[in-house]
C-alpha positions as CSV (number, residue, x, y, z in Angstrom):
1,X,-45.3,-16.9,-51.3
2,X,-46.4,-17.2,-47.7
3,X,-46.4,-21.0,-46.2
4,X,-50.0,-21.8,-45.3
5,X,-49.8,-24.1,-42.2
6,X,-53.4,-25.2,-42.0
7,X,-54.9,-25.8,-38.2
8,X,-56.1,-29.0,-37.2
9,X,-59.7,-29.7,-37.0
10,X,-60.8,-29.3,-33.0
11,X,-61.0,-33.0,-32.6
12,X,-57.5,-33.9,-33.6
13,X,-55.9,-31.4,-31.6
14,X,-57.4,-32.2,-28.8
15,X,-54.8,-35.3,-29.2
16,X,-51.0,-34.8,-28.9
17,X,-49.1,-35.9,-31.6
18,X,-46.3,-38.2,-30.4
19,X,-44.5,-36.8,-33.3
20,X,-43.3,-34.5,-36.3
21,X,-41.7,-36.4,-39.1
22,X,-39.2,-34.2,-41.1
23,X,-38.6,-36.3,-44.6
24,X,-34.8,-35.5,-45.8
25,X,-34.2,-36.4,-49.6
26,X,-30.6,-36.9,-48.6
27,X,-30.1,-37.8,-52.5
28,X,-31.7,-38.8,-55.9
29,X,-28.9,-41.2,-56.5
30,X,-30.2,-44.9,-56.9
31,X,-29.3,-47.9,-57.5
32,X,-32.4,-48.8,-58.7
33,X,-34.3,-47.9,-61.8
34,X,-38.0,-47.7,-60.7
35,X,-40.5,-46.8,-63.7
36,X,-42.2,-44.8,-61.5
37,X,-39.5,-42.8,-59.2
38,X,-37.6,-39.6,-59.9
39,X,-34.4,-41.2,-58.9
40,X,-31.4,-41.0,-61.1
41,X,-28.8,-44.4,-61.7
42,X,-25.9,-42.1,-61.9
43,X,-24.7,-41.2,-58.2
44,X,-23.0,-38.0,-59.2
45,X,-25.6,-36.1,-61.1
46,X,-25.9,-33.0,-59.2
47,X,-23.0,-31.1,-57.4
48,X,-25.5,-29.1,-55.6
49,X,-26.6,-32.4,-53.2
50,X,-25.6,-30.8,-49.9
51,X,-23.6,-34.3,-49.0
52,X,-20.7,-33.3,-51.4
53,X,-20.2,-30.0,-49.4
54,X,-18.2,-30.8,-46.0
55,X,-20.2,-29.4,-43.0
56,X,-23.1,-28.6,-45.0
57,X,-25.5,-31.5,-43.5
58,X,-24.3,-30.9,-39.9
59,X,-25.1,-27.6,-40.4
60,X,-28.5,-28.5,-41.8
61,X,-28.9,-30.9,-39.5
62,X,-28.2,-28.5,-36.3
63,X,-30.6,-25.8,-37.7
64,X,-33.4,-28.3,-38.4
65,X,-32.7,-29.5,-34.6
66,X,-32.9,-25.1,-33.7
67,X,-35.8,-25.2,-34.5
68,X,-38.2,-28.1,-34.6
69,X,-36.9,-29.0,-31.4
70,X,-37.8,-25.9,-29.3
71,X,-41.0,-24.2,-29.0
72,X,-41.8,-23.0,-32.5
73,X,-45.1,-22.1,-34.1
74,X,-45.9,-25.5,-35.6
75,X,-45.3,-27.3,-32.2
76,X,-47.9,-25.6,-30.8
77,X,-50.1,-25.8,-34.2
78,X,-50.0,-30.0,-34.2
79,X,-48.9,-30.2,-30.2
80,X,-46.1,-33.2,-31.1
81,X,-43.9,-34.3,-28.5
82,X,-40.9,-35.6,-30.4
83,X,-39.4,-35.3,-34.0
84,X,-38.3,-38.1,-36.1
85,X,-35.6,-37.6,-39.0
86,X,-36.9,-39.8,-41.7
87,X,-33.9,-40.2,-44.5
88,X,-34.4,-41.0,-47.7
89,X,-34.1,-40.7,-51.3
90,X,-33.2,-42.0,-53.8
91,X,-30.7,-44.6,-52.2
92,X,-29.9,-42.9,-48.9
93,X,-27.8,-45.9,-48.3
94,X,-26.0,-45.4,-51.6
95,X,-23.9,-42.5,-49.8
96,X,-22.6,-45.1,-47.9
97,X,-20.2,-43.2,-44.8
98,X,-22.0,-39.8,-45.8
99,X,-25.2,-41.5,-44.5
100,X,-24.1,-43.3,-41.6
101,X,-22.2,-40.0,-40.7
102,X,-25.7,-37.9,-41.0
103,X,-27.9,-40.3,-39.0
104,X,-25.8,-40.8,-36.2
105,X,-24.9,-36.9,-36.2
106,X,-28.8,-36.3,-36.0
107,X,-29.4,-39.1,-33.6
108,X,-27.2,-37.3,-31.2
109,X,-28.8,-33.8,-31.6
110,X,-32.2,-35.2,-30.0
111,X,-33.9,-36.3,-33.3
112,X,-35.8,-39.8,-33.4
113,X,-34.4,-41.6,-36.5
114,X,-36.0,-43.7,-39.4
115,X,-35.2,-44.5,-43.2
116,X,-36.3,-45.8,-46.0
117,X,-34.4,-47.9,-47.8
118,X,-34.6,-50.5,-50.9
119,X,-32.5,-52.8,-48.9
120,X,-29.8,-53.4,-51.1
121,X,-27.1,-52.1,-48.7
122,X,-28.5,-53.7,-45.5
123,X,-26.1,-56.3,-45.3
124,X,-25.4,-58.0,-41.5
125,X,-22.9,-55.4,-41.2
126,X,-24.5,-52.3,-41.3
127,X,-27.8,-53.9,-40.0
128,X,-25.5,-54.4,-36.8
129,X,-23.7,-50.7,-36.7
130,X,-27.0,-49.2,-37.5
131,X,-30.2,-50.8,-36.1
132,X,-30.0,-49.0,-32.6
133,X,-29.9,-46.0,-33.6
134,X,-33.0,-46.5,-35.9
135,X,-36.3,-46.3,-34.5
136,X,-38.4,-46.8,-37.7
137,X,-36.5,-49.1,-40.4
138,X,-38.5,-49.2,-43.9
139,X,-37.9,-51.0,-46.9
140,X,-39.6,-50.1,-49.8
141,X,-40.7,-53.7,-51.8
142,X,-43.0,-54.1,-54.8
143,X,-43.0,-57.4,-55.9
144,X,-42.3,-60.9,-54.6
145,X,-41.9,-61.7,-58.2
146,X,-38.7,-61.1,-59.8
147,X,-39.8,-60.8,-63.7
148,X,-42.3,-57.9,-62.3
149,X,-39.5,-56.5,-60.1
150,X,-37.8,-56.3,-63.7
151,X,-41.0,-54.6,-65.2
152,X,-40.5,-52.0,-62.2
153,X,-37.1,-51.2,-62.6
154,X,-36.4,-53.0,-58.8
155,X,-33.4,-54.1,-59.5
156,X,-29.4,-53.3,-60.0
157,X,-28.0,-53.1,-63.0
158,X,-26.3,-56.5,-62.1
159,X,-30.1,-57.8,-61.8
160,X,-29.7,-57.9,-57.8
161,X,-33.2,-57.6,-56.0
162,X,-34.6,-57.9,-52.6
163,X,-36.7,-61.0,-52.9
164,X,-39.3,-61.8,-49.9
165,X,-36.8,-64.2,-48.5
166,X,-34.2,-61.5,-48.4
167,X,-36.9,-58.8,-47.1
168,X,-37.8,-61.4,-44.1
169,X,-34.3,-61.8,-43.6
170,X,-33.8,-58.0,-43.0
171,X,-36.9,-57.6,-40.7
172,X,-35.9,-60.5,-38.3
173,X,-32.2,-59.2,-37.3
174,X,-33.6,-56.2,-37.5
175,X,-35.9,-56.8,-34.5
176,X,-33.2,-58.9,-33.2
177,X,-30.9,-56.3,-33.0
178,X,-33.0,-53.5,-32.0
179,X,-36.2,-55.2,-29.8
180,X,-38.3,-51.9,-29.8
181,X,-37.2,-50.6,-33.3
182,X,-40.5,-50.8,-35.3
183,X,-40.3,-52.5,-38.9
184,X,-42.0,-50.8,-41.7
185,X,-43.0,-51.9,-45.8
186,X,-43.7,-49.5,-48.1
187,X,-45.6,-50.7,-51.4
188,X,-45.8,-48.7,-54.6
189,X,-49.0,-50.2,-56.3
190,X,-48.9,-49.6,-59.8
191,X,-49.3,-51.4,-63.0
192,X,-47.1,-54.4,-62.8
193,X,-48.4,-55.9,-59.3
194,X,-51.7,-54.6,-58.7
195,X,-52.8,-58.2,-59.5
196,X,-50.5,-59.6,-57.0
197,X,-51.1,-61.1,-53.4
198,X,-48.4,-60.4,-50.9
199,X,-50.9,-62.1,-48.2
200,X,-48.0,-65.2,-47.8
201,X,-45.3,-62.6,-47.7
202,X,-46.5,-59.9,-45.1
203,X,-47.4,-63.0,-43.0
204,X,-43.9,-64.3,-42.8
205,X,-42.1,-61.1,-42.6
206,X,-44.7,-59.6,-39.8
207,X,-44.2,-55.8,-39.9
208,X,-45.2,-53.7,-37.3
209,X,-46.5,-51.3,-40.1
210,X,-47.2,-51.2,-44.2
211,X,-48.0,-48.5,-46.1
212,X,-49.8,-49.6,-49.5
213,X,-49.2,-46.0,-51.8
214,X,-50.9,-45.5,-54.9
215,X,-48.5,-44.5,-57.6
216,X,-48.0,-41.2,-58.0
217,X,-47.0,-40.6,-61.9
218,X,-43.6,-38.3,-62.0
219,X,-43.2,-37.7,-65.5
220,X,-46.2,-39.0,-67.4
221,X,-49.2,-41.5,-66.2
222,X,-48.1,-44.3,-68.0
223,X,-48.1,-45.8,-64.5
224,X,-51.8,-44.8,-63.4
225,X,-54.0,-47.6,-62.2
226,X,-57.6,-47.2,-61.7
227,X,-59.4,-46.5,-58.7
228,X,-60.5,-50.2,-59.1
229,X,-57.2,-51.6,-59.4
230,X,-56.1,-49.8,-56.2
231,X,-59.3,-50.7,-54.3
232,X,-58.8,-54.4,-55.4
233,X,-55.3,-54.3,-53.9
234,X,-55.9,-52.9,-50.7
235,X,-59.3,-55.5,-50.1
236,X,-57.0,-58.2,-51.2
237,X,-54.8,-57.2,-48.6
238,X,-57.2,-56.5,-45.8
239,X,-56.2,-59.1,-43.3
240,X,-53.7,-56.4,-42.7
241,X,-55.9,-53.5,-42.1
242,X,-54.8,-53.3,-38.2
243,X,-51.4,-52.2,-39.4
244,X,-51.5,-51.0,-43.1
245,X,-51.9,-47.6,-43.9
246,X,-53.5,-46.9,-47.4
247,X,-52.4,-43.6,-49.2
248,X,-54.0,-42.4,-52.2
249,X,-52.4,-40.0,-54.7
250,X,-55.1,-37.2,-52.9
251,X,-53.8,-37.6,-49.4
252,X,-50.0,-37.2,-50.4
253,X,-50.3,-32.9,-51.6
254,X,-48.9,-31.0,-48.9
255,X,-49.3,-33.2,-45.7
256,X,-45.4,-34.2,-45.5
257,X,-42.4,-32.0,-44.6
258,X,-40.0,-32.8,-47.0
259,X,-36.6,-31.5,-47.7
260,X,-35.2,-32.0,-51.0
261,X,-31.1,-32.9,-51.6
262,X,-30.2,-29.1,-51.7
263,X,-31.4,-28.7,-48.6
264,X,-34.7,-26.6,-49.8
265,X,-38.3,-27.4,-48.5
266,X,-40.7,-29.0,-51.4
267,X,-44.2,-30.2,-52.1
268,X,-45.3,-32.3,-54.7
269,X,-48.2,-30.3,-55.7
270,X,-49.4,-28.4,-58.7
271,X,-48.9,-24.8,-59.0
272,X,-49.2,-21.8,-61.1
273,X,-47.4,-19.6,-63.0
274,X,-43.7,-21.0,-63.1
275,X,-44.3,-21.3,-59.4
276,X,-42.9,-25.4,-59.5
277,X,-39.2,-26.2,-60.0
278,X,-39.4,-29.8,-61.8
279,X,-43.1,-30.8,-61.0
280,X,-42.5,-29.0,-57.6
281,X,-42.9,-26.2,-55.1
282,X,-39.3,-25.4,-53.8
283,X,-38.1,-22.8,-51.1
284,X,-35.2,-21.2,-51.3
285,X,-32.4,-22.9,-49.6
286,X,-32.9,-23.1,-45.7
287,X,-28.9,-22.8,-44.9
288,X,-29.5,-19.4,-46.9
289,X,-32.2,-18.3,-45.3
290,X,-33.0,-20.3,-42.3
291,X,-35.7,-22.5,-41.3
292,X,-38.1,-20.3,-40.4
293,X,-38.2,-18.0,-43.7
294,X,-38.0,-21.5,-45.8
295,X,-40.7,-23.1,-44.3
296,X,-42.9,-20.1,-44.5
297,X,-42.8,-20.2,-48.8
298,X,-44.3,-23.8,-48.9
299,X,-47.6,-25.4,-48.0
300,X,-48.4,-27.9,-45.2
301,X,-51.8,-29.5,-45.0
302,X,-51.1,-30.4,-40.8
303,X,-54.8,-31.9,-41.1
304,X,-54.0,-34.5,-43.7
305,X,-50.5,-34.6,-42.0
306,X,-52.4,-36.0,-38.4
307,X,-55.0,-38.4,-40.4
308,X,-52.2,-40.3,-41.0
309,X,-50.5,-40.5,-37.4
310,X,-53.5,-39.4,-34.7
């Protein structure tokens, strides 16, 4: 299966992209149980996670940097100017010394750094070894509402949550710490907190950026809110326009470059034919068969990729 790298339309490129963002599933451990995620509780579910083989994610890591780093056919395609490592999950976090290991290897082979994170590890410590190395910190967070963080799944099996106090808590010493470091909220909109208002939340925590997702139903739809719902909690929220970013389950198929915790290329997208591995399209694995030759047996939509960031 050739990769089909779609060109952007004349008006985008004319722009230039400030920069490729290269999403690595570092692992589907969690310690969360969202409703809606993919993630598993149990941390050592699959021996195949390339974190459990020494050398294996510095190796990743330097032939990611081999390649979207120098001139390579996709540079010229979307014309970006930098390339930001985006780690996540699962719990990235989770991995604890694995993870801190990986970003700062990364940082130091050129790549911009972000995660995203449910922000049950970021205590002051970590917030203080990691923040300048992080140019993008996200936390994902639902619900300032702790019986509907339940309903989710947002929470420990000790019941621990990140509650909007906690979440404000995070984003101020993180912009203490790290002054041009830009602060990011994810929100998975879904069934139990459609009908909420985060208006008094996003006020107090002041991101520089939130992203308001639509679910996207893993395993069954049991999940799926209307068009209504969705459009109700994204008007609801519309103070916020200048720096939300609204993603409906249409703008997600093959416009991000993921890499999945085997160190394969992936796309959530339907296929034909036995083509998907679990719901997705898989390459084979890139420290097998390099970059190049992995990249080329998945889809990327860079049009949809650059309505999001041009």
């Amino acid at each position: 299966m050739n990769s089909q790298i779609h060109k952007p339309s004349s008006h985008a490129g004319s722009q230039k992209l400030a920069e490729l963002v290269i999403n690595f599933h570092m692992t589907e451990a969690c310690n969360y149980n969202c409703t809606y995620c993919y993630a598993h509780w149990d941390a050592s579910h699959d021996s195949k996670e390339l974190y459990k083989k020494k050398g294996a994610i510095e190796a990743l890591i330097d032939q990611l940097a081999d390649h979207f780093l120098s001139d390579n056919l996709l540079r010229q395609t979307m014309n970006y100017q930098a390339v930001r490592l985006n780690f996540a999950g699962g719990e990235p976090m989770s991995l604890r010394q694995h993870f801190v290991n990986a970003l700062l290897y990364a940082k130091s082979k050129g790549f911009r750094i972000s995660i995203i994170t449910n922000g049950a590890f970021l205590d002051q410590k970590r917030l203080i070894e990691l923040s300048p190395h992080i140019d993008v910190l996200g936390v994902s967070f639902d619900t300032a509402d702790e019986i509907i963080a339940g309903s989710i799944g947002r929470m420990d099996k000790k019941g621990g949550w990140i509650s909007a106090q906690k979440l404000a808590d995070i984003s101020s010493e993180y912009k203490r710490l790290n002054p041009f470091g830009i602060f990011k909220v994810n929100t998975v909109v879904n069934q139990y907190n459609h009908h909420e208002s985060l208006v008094d939340v996003m006020t107090i925590v002041s991101p520089d950026k939130w992203k308001l997702l639509r679910v996207l139903p893993v395993y069954d739809r049991i999940e799926t809110i209307s068009d209504s719902d969705f459009e109700s909690y994204t008007e609801r929220h519309s103070v916020f326009s200048h720096i939300s970013v609204i993603e409906d389950n249409s703008d997600m198929e093959a416009s991000y470059l993921m890499i999945n915790p085997n160190g394969c290329f992936y796309q959530n997208r339907e296929g034909k034919n036995g083509e998907l591995e679990n719901g997705y399209e898989v390459s084979e694995p890139i420290l097998q068969v390099g970059v190049a030759k992995a990249f080329g047996q998945v889809r990327f939509d860079t049009d949809t990729f650059l309505s999001r960031y041009v």
